[in-house]
N, C-alpha and C positions, 0 to 999 in steps of 0.2 A: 731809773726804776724799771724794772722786766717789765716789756708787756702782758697784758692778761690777752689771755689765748683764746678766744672767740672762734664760733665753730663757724665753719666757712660759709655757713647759706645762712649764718644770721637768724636763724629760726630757734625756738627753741627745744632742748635739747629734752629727752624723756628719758627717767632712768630703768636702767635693764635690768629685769631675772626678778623684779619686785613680785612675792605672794601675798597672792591677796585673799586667798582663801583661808578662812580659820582655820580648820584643818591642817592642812601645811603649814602656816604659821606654826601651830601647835609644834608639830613635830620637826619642825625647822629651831625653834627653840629650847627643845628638849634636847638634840641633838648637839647645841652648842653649849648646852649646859652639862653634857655630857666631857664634851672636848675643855670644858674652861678646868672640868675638876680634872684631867688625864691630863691636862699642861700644870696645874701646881701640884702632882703629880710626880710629875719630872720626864713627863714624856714627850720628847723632842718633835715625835712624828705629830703627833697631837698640836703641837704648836708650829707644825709649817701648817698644816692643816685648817686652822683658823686664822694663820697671817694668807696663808692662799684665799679664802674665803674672802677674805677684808682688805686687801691692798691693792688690788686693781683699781678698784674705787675710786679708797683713799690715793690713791697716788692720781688719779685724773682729776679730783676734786684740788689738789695742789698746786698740779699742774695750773689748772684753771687761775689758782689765784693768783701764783710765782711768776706764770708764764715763761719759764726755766725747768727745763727736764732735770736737770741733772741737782737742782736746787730743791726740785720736787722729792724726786728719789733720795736726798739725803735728809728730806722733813718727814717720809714715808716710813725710812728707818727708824728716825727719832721718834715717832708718835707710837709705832711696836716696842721700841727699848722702854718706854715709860710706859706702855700699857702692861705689859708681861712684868714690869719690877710694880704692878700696882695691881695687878689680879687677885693675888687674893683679898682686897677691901672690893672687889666685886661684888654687888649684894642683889643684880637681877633687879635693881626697883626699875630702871630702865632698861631696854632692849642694848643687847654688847653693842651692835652697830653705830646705833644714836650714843655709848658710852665713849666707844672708841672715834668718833667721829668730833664729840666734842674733845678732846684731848688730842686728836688731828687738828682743829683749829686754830684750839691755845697753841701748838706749837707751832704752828706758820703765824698766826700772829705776833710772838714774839719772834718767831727768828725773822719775819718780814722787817719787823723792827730795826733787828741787829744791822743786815743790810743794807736798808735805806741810812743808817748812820754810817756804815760805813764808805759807801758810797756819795756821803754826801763829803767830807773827810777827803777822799779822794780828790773830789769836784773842788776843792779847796784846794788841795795844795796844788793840784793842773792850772788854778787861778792865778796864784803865788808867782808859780814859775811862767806865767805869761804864756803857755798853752791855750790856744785857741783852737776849736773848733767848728768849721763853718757848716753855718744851717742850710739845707738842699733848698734851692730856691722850688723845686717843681710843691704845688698842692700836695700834701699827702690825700690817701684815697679814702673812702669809705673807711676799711675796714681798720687800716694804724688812726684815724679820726676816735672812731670808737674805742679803741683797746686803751688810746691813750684816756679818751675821756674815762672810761673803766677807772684806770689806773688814778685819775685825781677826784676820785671819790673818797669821800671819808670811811675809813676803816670799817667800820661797820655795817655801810652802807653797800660797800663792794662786796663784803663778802657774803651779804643775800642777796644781791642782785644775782653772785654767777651762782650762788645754792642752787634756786628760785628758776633764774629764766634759763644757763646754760648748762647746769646739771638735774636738774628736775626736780630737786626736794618738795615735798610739799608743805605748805605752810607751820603744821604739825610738826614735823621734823624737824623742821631751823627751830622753831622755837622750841623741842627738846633739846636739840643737841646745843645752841647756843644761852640757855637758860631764860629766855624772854617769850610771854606771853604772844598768843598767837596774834593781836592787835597790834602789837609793836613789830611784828614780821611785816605787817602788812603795810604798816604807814612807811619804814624803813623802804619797802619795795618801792611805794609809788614815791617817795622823795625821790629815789634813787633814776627810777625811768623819766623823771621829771628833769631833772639836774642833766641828762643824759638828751634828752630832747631841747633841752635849752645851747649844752654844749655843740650840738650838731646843727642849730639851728641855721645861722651860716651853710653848711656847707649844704644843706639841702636848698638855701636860696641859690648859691652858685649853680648850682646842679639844675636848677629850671631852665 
């Protein structure tokens, strides 16, 4: 399974370019509402112009959970091929970002899916044919300890953990974008940091 991609000082992460001012809002919304009708439209500039706007992001929010760049970039592309064949049922009851963010997750969700079946598939037939591979005897460190623990968190749990502590969403936003109540953001978090202190538990005794 890819490792998840943890930001190197372990702190958590704050996301950029957020307005917070109504005003800007305002006209930062008006503005895309602009660009959504000149993309079904059919105007090309108009939709590099709002994939430029949104895929920085989304491509680091991927990252985050793929831990694979190039696995990232081709769920970045997929989550634009389906939003742009899905634009016009656009209806503004949500902000684009929180629309296209959750249709960024459905598809790393399911293609995280495909992956790990695939992969597991693999692990199978290297078994078959008596391929062995030997495990490093040294400790791994802090940071493979965590990514791995990351990574055997339950689906839903991982993916507000890195929302939440390593990309900054605020609780309001996971639960637009992932369709769950702000209460359920919340217990999802602390399961998650719990499960997370329990996995590391170990290694912080080694470490005294």
């Amino acid at each position: 399974m890819p490792r998840a991609a943890i930001a190197s000082d372990h702190q958590y992460a704050q996301s950029a370019g957020r307005i917070d001012e109504p005003e800007a809002l305002t006209a930062e919304l008006a503005g895309e509402t602009r660009l959504i009708q000149r993309v079904l439209a059919g105007d090309s500039a108009a939709g590099r112009m709002l994939y430029d706007a949104h895929a920085p992001r989304i491509h680091r929010l991927l990252f985050r959970l793929t831990g694979d760049l190039d696995l990232a970039k081709e769920l970045t592309q997929d989550t634009f091929i389906r939003a742009f064949g899905k634009l016009d049922g656009f209806r503004g009851e949500a902000a684009f970002s929180t629309w296209i963010h959750r249709i960024a997750v459905t598809v790393t969700m399911n293609g995280m899916r495909k992956v790990k079946r695939f992969r597991a598939r693999e692990a199978d037939l290297e078994e078959a044919a008596g391929i062995s591979i030997a495990e490093p005897s040294a400790e791994p460190d802090l940071r493979d300890r965590l990514a791995g623990a990351i990574d055997a968190l339950p689906e839903v749990l991982r993916v507000t953990l890195v929302m939440h502590d390593v990309e900054g969403f605020t609780h309001g936003e996971i639960s637009e974008i992932l369709g769950v109540p702000d209460g359920t953001c919340k217990s999802r978090l602390a399961t998650a940091r719990a499960r997370l202190r329990t996995a590391l538990a170990d290694f912080a005794t080694d470490c005294k």
